[in-house]
C-alpha positions as CSV (number, residue, x, y, z in Angstrom):
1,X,112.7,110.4,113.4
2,X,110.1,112.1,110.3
3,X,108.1,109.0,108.3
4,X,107.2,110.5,104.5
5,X,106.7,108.9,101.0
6,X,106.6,110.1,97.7
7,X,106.1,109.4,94.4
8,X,109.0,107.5,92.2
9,X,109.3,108.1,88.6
10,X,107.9,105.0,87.6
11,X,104.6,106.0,89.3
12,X,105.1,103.8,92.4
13,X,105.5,105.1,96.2
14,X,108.5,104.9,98.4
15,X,108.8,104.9,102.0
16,X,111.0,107.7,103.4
17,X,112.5,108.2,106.7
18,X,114.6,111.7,108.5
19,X,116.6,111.5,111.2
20,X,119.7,113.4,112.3
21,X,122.0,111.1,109.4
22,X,119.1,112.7,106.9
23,X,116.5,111.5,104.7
24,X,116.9,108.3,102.5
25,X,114.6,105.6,101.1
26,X,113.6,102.6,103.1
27,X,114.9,99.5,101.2
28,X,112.0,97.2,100.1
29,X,109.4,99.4,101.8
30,X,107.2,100.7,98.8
31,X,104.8,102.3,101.8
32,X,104.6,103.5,105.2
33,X,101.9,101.4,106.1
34,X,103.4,98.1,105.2
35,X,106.5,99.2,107.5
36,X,103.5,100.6,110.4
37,X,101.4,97.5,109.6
38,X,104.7,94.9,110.0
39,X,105.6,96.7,113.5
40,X,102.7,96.3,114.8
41,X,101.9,92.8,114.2
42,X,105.5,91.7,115.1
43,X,105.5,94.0,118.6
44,X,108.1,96.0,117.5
45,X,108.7,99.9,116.9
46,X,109.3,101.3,113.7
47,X,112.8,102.9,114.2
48,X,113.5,98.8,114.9
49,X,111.5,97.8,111.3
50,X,113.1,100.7,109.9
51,X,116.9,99.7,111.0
52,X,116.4,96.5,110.2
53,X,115.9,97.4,106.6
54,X,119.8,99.0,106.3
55,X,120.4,102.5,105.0
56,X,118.4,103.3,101.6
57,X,119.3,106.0,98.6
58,X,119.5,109.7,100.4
59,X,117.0,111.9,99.0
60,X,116.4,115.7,99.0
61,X,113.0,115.9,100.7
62,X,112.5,119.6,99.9
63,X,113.6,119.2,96.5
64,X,110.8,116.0,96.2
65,X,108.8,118.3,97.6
66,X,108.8,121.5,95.6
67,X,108.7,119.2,92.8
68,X,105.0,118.0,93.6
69,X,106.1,114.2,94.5
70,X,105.3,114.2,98.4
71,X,102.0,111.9,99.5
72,X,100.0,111.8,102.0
73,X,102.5,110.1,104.4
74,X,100.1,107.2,105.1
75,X,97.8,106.1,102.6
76,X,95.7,102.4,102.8
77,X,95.7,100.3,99.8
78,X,91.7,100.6,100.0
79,X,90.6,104.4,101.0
80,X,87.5,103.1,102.7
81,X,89.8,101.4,105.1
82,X,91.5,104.9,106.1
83,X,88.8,106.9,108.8
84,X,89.6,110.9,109.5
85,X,88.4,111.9,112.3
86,X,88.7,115.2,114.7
87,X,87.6,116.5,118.5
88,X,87.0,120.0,119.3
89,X,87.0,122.4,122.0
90,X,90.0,121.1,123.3
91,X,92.3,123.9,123.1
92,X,92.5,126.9,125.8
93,X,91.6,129.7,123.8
94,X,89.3,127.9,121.3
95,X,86.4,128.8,122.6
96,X,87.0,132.6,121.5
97,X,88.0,131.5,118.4
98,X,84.8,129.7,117.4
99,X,82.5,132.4,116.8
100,X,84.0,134.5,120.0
101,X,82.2,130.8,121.5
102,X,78.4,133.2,122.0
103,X,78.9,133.7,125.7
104,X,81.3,134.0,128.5
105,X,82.1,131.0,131.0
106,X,81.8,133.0,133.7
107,X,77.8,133.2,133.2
108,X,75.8,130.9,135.2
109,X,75.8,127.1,133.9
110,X,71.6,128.5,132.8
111,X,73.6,131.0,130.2
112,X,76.0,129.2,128.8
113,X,75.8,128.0,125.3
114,X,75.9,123.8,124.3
115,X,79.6,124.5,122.6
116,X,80.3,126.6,126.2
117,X,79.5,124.1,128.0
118,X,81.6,121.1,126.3
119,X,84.6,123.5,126.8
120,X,84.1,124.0,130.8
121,X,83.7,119.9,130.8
122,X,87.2,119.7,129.5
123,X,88.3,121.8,131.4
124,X,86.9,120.5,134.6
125,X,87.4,116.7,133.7
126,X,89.9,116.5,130.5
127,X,92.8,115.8,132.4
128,X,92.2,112.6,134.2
129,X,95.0,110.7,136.4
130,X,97.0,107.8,134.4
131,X,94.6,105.5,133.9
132,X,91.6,107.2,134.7
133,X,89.0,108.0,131.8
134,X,88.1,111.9,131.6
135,X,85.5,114.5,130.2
136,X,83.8,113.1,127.0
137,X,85.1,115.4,123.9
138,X,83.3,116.8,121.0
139,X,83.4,114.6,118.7
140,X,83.2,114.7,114.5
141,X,83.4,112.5,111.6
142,X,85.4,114.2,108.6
143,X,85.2,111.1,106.0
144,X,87.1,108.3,104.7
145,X,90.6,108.2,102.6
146,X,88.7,109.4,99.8
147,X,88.8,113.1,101.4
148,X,92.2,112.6,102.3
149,X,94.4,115.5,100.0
150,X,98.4,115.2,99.7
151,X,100.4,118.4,100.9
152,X,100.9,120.8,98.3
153,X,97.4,119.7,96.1
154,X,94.0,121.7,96.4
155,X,91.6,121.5,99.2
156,X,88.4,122.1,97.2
157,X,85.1,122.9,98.8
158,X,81.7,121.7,97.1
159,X,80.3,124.0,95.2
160,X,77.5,124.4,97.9
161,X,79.7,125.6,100.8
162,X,79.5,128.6,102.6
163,X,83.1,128.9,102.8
164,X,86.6,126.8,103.3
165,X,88.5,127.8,106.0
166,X,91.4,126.6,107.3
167,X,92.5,124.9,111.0
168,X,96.1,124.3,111.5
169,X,95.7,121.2,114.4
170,X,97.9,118.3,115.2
171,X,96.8,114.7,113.7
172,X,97.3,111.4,115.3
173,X,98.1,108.8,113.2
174,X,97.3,105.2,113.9
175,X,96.9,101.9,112.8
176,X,95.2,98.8,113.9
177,X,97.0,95.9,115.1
178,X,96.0,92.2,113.6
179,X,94.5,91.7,117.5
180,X,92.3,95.4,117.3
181,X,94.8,97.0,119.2
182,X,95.2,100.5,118.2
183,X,99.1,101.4,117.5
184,X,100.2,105.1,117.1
185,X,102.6,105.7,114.4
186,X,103.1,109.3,115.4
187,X,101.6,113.0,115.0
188,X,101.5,115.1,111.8
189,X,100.7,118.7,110.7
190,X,97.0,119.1,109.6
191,X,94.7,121.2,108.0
192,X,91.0,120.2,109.3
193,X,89.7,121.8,106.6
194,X,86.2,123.2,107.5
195,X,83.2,125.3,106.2
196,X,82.6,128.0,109.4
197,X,80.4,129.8,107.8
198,X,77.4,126.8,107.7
199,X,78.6,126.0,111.1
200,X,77.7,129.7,112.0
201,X,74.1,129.2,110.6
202,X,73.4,126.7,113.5
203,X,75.6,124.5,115.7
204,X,73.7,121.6,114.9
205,X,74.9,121.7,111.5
206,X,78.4,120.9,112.6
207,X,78.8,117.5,111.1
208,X,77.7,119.0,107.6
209,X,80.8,121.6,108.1
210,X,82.9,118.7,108.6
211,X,82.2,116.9,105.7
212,X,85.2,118.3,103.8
213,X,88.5,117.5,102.5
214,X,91.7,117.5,104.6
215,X,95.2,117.3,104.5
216,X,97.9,116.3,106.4
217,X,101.7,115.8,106.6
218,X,103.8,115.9,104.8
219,X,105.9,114.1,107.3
220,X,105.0,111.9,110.7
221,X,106.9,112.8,113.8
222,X,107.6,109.3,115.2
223,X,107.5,108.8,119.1
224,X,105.8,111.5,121.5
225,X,104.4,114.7,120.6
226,X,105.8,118.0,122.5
227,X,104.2,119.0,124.8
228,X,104.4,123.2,123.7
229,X,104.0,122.8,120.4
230,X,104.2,126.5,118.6
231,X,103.8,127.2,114.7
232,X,102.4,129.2,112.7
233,X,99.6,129.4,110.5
234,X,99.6,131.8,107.1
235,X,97.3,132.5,103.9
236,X,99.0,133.7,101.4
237,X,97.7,135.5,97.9
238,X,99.6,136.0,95.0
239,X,102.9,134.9,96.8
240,X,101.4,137.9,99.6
241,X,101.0,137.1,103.3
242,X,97.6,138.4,103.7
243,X,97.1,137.2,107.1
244,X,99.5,135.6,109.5
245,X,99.0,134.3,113.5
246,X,100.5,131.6,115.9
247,X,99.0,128.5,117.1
248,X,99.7,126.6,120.0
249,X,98.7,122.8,120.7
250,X,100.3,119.6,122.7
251,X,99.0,118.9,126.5
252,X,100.3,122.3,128.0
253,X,98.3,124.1,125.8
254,X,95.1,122.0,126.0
255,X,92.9,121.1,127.7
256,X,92.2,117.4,127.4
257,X,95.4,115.7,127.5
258,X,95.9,113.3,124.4
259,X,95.7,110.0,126.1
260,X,91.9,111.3,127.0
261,X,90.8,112.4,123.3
262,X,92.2,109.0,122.3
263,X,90.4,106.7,124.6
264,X,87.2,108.7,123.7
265,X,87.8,108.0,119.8
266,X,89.2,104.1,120.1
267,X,86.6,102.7,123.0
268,X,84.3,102.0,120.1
269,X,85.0,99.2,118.6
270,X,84.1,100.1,115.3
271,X,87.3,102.1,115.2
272,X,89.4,98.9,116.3
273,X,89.2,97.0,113.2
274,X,92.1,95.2,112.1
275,X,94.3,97.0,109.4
276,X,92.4,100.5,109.4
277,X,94.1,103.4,109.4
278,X,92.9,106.6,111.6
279,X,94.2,110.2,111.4
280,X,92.6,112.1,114.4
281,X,92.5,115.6,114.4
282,X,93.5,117.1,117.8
283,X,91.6,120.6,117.6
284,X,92.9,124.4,117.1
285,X,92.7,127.7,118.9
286,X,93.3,129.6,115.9
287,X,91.3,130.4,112.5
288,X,91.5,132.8,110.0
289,X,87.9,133.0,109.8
290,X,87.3,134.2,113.7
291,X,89.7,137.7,112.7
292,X,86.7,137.9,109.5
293,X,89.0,136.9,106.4
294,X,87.5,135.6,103.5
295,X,90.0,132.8,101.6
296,X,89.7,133.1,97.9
297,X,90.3,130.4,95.5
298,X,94.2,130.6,94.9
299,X,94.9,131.3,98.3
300,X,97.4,129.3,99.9
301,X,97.4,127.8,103.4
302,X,100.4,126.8,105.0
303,X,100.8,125.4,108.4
304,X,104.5,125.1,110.0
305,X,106.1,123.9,113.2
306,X,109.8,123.3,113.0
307,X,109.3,120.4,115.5
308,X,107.0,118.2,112.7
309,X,109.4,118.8,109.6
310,X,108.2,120.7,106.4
311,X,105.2,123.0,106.2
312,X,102.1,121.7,105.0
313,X,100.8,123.8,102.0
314,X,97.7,123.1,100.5
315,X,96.1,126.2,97.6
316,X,92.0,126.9,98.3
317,X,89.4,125.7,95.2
318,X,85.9,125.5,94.7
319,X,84.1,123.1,92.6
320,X,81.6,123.9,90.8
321,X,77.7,123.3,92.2
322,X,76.0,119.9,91.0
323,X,72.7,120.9,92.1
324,X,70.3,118.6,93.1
325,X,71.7,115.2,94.1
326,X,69.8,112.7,91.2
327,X,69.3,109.3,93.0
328,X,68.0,106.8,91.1
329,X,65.5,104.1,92.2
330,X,66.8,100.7,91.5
């Protein structure tokens, strides 16, 4: 079952749900949080919340979509309320693909750089027993709902960003129960939009490549994720596949398993709060940017998987530089 929403005619939001029967509206649901936000304060699953609503109006999701009316599939009515996050290094085969990672694991520990290092802990300690609490992940902060972009609009970089790259990844998406616990609604397509090339300058200034739009959608895959998941990530130019490669994520291709990553992002209680929202980015092995493309405004990215419903296309843009940030004393 595939959670979406998009826009009506009248400017509102509808709820949408895909299943084998196909996609139709969810009667009185103008949003997919109410419906995530009313299963998890009554205990119940969504597919229950969902059938209890009866059958809705059948829609052509592709259609809604080519049209430009697809959301985000979760939204919170107050964007400071919805927190993306991400974890990195996580992936077997990322480290090559971050800047070919520096330096091999099979240096002494004396060799090997801080990024390195983080990956050989997961690998050593990210796949605890049930129950048991593993390797500590990297760890980033991306922003709030107010860098959240719907499928099919522009991720735009600042105007001074060394670059915007792509990162096809798999997204988590919670929210918070009325007692603080943290309920997953499901996983989603994402593009952890990122800027490499300051990352490149020094790997301290990670968080500032972060700090950058994302997308994500446009449907949720309800219930557990796969665990070999296997898509494909494109940029196209001028309707032109310039470049084209694979990526692999789920547990059999990782190497943290999920239940790991999410203990290390929900122990803080900051991220517990009741009502938030949290789409957690689950790393990448794969990025343009490590086989030396360039993305140009106008390029298109598009990450698919048939197992998480329709692609997720976002075009590049860069806003223009502001300058100097003004602040003025009060």
């Amino acid at each position: 079952m595939f959670l979406s929403q998009a826009k009506t005619p009248q400017g509102g939001i509808q709820a949408i749900v895909r299943d084998d029967a196909g996609a139709r509206t969810v009667p009185g649901a103008a949003t997919v949080y109410d419906l995530a936000l009313a299963a998890a304060t009554g205990g119940r699953t969504l597919a229950a919340v969902i059938a209890a609503r009866g059958p809705g109006e059948a829609v052509d999701l592709p259609a809604l979509a080519a049209a430009g009316r697809l959301t985000l599939p979760i939204i919170h009515p107050d964007p400071a309320h919805l927190h993306v996050t991400g974890t990195g290094l996580t992936h077997l085969g990322s480290a090559a693909a971050r800047d070919a990672m520096h330096a091999k694991l099979a240096g002494g520990a004396e060799t090997l750089t801080d990024s390195m290092k983080m990956f050989r802990m997961g690998l050593e300690g990210g796949r605890p027993a049930p129950g048991a609490v593993g390797a500590q992940p990297e760890w980033f902060y991306k922003g709030n709902g107010h860098i959240a972009v719907a499928p099919g609009d522009a991720l735009t970089a600042p105007g001074f960003a060394g670059d915007g790259g792509e990162e096809p990844e798999l997204a988590g998406i919670y929210v918070i129960a009325p007692d603080g616990t943290p309920c997953r609604i499901g996983f989603a397509l994402g593009n952890e939009f990122s800027d490499h090339i300051t990352e490149r300058v020094n790997y301290l200034w990670l968080a500032h490549s972060k700090l950058r739009q994302a997308s994500f959608g446009p449907e949720i895959r309800l219930g557990d994720c796969p665990s070999d998941v296997r898509g494909t990530s494109r940029i196209l130019r001028g309707g032109r596949v310039i470049w084209e490669k694979p990526f692999l994520s789920g547990e059999a291709n990782m190497s943290h398993t999920l239940a790991n990553l999410e203990h290390h992002h929900f122990k803080y209680p900051l991220f517990r709060q009741p009502g938030d929202v949290h789409v957690h980015m689950f790393g990448t092995a794969t990025l343009s940017f490590a086989d030396g493309i360039t993305a140009e405004a106008g390029d298109v990215f598009e990450i698919a998987a048939p197992d998480f419903g329709l692609p997720l296309r976002n075009p590049l843009a860069f806003a223009p530089d502001t300058g100097l940030a003004r602040i003025r004393p009060l």
